[in-house]
C-alpha positions as CSV (number, residue, x, y, z in Angstrom):
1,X,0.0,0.0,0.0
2,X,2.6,2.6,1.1
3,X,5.2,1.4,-2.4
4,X,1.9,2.2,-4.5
5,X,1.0,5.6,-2.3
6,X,4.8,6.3,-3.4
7,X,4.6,6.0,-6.8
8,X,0.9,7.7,-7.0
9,X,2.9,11.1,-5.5
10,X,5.7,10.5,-7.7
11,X,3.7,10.1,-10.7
12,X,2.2,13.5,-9.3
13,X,5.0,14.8,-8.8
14,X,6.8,14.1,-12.3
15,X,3.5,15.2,-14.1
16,X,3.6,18.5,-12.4
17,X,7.3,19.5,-13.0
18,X,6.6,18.7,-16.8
19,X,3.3,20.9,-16.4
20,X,5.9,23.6,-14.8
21,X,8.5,23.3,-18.1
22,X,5.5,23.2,-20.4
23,X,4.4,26.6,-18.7
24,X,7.8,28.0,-18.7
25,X,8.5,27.3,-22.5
26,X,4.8,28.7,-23.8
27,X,5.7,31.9,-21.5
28,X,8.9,32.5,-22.9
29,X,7.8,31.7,-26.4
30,X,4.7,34.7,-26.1
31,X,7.5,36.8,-24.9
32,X,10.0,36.2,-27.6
33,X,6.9,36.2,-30.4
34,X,5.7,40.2,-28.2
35,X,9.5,41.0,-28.6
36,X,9.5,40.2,-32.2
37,X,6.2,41.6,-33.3
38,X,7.0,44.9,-31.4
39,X,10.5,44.8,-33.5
40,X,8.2,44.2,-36.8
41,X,6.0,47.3,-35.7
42,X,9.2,49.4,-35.2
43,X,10.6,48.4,-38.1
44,X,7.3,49.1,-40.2
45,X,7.2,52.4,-38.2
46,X,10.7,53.3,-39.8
47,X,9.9,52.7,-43.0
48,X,6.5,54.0,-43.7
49,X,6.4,56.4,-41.2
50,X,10.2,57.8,-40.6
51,X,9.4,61.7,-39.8
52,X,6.2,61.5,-37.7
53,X,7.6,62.8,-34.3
54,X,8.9,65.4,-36.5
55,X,5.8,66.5,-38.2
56,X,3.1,67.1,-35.3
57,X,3.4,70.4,-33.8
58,X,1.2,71.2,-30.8
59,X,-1.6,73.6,-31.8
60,X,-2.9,76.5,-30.2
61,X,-6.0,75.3,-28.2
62,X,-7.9,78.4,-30.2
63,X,-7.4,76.3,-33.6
64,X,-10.6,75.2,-35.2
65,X,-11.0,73.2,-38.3
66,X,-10.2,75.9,-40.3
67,X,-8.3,76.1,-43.7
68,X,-4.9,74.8,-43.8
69,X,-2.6,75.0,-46.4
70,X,-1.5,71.5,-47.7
71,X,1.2,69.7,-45.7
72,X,3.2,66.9,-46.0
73,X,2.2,63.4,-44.9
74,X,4.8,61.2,-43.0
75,X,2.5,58.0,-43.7
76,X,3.2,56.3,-46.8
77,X,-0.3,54.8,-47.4
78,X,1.0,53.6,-50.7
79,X,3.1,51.1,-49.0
80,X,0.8,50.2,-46.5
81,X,-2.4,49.5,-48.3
82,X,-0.4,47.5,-50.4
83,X,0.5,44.8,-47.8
84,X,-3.1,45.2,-46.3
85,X,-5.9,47.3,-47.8
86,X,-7.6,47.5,-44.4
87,X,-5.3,49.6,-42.8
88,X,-7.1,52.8,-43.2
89,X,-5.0,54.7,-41.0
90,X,-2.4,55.5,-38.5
91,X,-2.3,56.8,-34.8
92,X,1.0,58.3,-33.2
93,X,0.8,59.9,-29.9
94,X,4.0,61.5,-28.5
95,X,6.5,59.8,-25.7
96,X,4.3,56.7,-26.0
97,X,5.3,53.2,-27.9
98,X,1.6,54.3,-29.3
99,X,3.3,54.4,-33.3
100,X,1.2,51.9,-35.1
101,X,-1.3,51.3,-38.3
102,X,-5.1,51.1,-38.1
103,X,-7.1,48.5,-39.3
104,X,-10.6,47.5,-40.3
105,X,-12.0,44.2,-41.2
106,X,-15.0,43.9,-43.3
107,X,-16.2,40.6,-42.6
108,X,-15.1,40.0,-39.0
109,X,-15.6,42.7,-36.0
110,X,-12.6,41.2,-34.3
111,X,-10.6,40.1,-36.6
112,X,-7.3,41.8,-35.4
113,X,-8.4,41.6,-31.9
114,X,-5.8,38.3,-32.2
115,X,-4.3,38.5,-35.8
116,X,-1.6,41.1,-36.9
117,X,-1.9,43.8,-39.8
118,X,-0.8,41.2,-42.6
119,X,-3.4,38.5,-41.3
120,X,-1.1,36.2,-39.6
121,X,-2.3,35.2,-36.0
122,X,-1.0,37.5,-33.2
123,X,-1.4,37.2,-29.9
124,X,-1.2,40.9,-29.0
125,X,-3.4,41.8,-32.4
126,X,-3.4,45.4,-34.0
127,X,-5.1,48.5,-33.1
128,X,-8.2,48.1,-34.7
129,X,-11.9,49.4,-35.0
130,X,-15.0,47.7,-35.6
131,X,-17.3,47.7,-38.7
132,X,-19.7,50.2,-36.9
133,X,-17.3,53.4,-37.2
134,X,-16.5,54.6,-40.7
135,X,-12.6,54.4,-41.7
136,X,-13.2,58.2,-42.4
137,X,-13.4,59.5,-38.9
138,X,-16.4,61.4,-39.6
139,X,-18.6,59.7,-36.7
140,X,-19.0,61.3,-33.4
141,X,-17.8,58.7,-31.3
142,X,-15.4,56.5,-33.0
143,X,-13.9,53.8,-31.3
144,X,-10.2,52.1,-31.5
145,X,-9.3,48.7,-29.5
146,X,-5.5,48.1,-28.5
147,X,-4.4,45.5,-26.1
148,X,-2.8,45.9,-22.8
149,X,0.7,44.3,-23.6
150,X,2.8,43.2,-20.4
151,X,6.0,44.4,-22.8
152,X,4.4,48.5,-23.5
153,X,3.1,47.4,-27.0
154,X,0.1,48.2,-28.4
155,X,-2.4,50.3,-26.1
156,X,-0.3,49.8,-23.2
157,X,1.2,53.2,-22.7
158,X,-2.5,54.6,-22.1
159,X,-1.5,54.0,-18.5
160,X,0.9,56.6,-18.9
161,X,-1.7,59.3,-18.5
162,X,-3.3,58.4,-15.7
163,X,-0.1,59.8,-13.9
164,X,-1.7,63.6,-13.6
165,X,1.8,65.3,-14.7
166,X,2.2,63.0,-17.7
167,X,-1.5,63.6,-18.8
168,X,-1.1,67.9,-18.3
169,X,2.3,67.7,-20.1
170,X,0.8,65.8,-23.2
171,X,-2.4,67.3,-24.4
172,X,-2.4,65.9,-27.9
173,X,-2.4,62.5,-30.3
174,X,-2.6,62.4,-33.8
175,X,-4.1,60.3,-36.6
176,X,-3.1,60.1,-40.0
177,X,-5.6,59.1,-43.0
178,X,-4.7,59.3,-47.0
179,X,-4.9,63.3,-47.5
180,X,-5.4,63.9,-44.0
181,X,-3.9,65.1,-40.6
182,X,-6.5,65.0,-37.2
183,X,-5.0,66.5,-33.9
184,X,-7.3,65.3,-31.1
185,X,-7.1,67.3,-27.8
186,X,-7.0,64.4,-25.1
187,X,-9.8,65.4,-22.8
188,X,-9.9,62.3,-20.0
189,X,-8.6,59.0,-19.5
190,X,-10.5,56.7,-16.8
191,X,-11.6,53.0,-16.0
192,X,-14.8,51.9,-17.2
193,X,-16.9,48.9,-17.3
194,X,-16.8,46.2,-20.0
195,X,-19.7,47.3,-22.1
196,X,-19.5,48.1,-26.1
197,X,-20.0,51.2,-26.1
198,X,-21.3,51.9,-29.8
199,X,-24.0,49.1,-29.2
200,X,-24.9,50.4,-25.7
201,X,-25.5,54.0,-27.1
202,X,-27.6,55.8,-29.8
203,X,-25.0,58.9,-30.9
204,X,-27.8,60.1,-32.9
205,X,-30.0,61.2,-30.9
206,X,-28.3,64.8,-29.3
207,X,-29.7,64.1,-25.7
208,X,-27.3,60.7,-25.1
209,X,-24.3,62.1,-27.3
210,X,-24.4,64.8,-24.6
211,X,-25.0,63.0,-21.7
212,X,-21.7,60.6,-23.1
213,X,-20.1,64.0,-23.3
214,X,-21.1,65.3,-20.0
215,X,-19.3,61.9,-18.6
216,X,-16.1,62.5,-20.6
217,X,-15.4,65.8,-18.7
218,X,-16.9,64.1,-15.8
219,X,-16.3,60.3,-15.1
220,X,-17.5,58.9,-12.3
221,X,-14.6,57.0,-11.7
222,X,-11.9,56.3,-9.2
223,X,-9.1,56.0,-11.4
224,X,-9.5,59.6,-13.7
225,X,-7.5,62.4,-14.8
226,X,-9.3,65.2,-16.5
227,X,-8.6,68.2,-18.8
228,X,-9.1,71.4,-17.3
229,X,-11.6,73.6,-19.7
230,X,-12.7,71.4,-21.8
231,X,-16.0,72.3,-23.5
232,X,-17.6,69.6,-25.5
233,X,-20.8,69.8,-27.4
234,X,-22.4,67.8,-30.0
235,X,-20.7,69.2,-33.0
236,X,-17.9,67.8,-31.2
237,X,-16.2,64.6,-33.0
238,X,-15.0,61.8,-30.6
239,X,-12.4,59.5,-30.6
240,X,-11.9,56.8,-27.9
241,X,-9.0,55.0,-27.0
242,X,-10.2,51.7,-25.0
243,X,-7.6,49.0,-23.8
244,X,-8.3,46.4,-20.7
245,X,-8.0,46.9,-17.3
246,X,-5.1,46.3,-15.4
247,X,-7.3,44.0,-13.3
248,X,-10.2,42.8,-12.6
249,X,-13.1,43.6,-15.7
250,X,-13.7,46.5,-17.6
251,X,-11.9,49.2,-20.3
252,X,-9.6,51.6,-19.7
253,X,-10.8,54.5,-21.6
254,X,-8.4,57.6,-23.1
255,X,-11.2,60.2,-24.9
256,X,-9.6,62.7,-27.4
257,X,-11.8,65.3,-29.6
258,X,-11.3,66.6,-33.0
259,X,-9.6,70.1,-32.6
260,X,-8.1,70.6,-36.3
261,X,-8.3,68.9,-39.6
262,X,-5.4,69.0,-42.0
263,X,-5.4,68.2,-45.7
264,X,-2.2,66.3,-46.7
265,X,-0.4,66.0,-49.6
């Protein structure tokens, strides 16, 4: 009885320091294919995108969407929509690792929630948007989904701005289109619950796209940081930046609005 009790906790034993390796070896494998992907996004940043830190300029908070005369655009859409036609844009936000393509799919919502901007599965996915927003920015709320890497990839630096100094000392992020340069004016950043938010409200209808505005500048939320003066209305334009949670359920949301409107060459 006690030689078969022995080689029942050895068997145990045996099994669970090959579950240990197993676990091991698929951790350092999702590290090593983060570390590589984030490499393939830097490199794809160098080459299509080489001068954006040196093209946005922070804008006088006065600035409307007023004429502009045609400036240069540091994305090469060319190259891009070549490898993927559903990249439809490009988001850069200053002193983040936030430097990366924008896709849409047109026959799968979540498509790049866990595949990477050439199709190929990816555990950490591209920033992405779902069917529901237009790839022109024209909606008034427009939503973009980045995960929360462990290694600062994809929508990771959002965290960044819950820090109050690093928010107040970074008031802008910018998104590139084909012919177009949009300066958003990053109004809050704040934890949220785990609902869709283009399915849970109706942006036609004034009322609720001002009450969702009236929240912006207002969260009712214990992690928040929040723009001083901000005035939203609903001519307004919205963009929301929504990665998970740290812990525990929900979104952490970073909500920027449409202060100026560029045409590129």
């Amino acid at each position: 009885m006690k030689k078969n009790r022995n080689k029942i906790l050895i068997t145990i034993l045996v099994i669970t320091i090959i579950l240990l390796i197993l676990c091991v070896i698929y951790v350092m494998y999702q590290m090593n294919t983060q570390h590589k992907e984030q490499d393939d996004y830097s490199k794809l940043a160098s080459s299509v995108a080489p001068s954006i830190a040196e093209e946005v300029t922070s804008p006088s908070i006065d600035e409307t969407l007023a004429d502009n005369p045609i400036i240069d655009n540091p994305i090469d859409f060319e190259s891009l929509q070549a490898q993927n036609d559903e990249i439809y844009s490009w988001i850069y936000i200053p002193d983040t690792n936030i430097n990366y393509p924008v896709c849409r799919s047109n026959t799968n919502d979540n498509f790049y929630l866990d595949h990477d901007i050439y199709g190929n599965y990816s555990f950490s996915g591209s920033i992405y948007s779902q069917y529901c927003n237009s790839i022109y920015m024209h909606d008034r709320v427009t939503v973009l989904y980045g995960h929360n890497m462990a290694d600062g990839s994809m929508f990771a630096d959002l965290y960044k701005f819950t820090n109050t100094d690093f928010f107040n000392d970074h008031e802008y992020f910018y998104i590139y289109r084909p012919q177009h340069k949009l300066t958003y004016r990053i109004v809050s950043v704040y934890s949220y619950d785990d609902r869709h938010i283009m399915n849970s409200f109706d942006f036609d209808d004034d009322k609720v796209f001002q009450e969702y505005l009236d929240y912006i500048q207002n969260p009712r939320s214990f992690t928040k940081v929040v723009r001083d003066n901000s005035e939203l209305t609903i001519n307004d334009k919205i963009v929301t930046l929504s990665t998970c949670l740290n812990s525990g359920d929900g979104r952490l949301l970073l909500q920027g609005v449409l202060i100026k409107d560029e045409l590129t060459k």
